[in-house]
N, C-alpha and C positions, 0 to 999 in steps of 0.2 A: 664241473662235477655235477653228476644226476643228483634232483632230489632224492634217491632211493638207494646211495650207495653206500656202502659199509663203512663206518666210524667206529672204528676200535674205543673202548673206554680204559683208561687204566687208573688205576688205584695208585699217587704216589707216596711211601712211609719216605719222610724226609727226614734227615738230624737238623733239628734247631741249630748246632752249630755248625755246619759246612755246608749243608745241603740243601736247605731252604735256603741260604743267603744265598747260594750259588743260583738256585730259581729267581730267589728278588733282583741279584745283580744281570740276570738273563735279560729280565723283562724291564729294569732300569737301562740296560743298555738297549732294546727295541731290539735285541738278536729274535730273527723271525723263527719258532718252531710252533710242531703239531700241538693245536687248545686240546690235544684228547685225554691229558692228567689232569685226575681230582687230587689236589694232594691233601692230603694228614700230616700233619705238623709232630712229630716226635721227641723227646729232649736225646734222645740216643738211637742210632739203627738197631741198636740191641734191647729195645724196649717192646721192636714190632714180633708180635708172638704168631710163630704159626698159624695159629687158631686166627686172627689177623686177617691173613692175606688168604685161606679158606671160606673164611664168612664173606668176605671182598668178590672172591669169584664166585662164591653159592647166590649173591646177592645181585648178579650181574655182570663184572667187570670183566673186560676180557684176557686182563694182565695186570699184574702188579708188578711197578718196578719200588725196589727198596734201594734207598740212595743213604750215604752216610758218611764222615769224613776217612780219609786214608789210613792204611795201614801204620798204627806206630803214630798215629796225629788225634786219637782220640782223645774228648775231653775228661771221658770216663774210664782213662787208661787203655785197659783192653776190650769195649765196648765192643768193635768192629770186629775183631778177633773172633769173639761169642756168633755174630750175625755169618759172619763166614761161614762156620760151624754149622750154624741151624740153615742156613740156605742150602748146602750142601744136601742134611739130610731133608729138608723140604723139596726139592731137586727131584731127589729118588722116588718120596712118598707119593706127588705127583703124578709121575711116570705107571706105577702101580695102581693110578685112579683111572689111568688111560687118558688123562690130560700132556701136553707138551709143555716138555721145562722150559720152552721159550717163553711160555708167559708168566713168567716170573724172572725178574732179573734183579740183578745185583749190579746198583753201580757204585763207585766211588769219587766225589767231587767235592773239593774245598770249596771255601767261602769264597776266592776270586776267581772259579772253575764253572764260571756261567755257560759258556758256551759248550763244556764237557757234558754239563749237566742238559742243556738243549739236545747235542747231538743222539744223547740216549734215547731220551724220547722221541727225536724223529725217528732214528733207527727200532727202536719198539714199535710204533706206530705203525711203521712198511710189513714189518714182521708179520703182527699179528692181522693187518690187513689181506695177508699173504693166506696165515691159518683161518682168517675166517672168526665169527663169531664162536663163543666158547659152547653156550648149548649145556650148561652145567645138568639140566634135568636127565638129559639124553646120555652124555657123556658119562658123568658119575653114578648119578641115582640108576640109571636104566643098569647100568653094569654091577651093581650093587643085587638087582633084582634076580640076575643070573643065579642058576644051582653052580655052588664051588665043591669039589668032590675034596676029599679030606686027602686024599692021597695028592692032589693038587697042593694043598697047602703042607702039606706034610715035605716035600718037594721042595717048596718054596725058601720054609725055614731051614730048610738041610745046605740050600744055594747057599745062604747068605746074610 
């Protein structure tokens, strides 16, 4: 590998129950994946607030994945339920910033789900190495700076 080639960064929201242990049992077991997650330690995937994983990428990162235990295995009943939900509409919001919802993902991994929880992040990793750095100034702020005509937005809210 060139000293000068692209290293994706990602942000990872883990659940204290599934998904961190699922990282620790990764790296207990020496399962080889990409060092490009920072992870955040969370007590629930339904803790991580949109606001979250926007300061995440305004801040640099080139993806965030959000991990947390499976559907119906939460420890906070329907915690994942809620994260599904707001991933969905973070998804779209996204899309409308002129960012790609690839970098943001959504995985699901229990506590003895190491290797599911590796192959995410390799597969993130290729991804966004694929898209390229994010460019948040360029990407968001620049488009922000654009004139929106009213009939534009007017449009918009009629869509949807």
């Amino acid at each position: 590998m060139s000293d000068n080639a692209y290293e994706p960064v990602i942000v990872g929201f883990l659940c204290n129950w599934c998904s961190y242990r699922a990282a620790d049992l990764a790296g207990t077991s020496r399962l080889h994946y990409a060092p490009n997650m920072r992870v955040v330690r969370v007590m629930c995937s339904a803790r991580v607030d949109p606001q979250f994983v926007l300061k995440a990428l305004r801040e640099g990162a080139d993806g965030v994945l959000i991990a947390g235990c499976h559907p119906g295995e939460c420890h906070y009943v329907e915690g994942n339920i809620k994260t599904l939900r707001r991933y969905e509409l973070l998804k779209h919001m996204l899309t409308q910033f002129g960012i790609e919802p690839e970098r943001v993902q959504l995985v699901w991994a229990s506590a003895s789900e190491g290797n599911v929880l590796a192959k995410a992040v390799d597969r993130m990793t290729e991804q966004l190495r694929a898209l390229g750095p994010l460019r948040w100034q360029e990407t968001v702020v620049q488009q922000d700076k654009r004139p929106v005509s009213t009939d534009a937005v007017v449009e918009e809210v009629d869509r949807g």
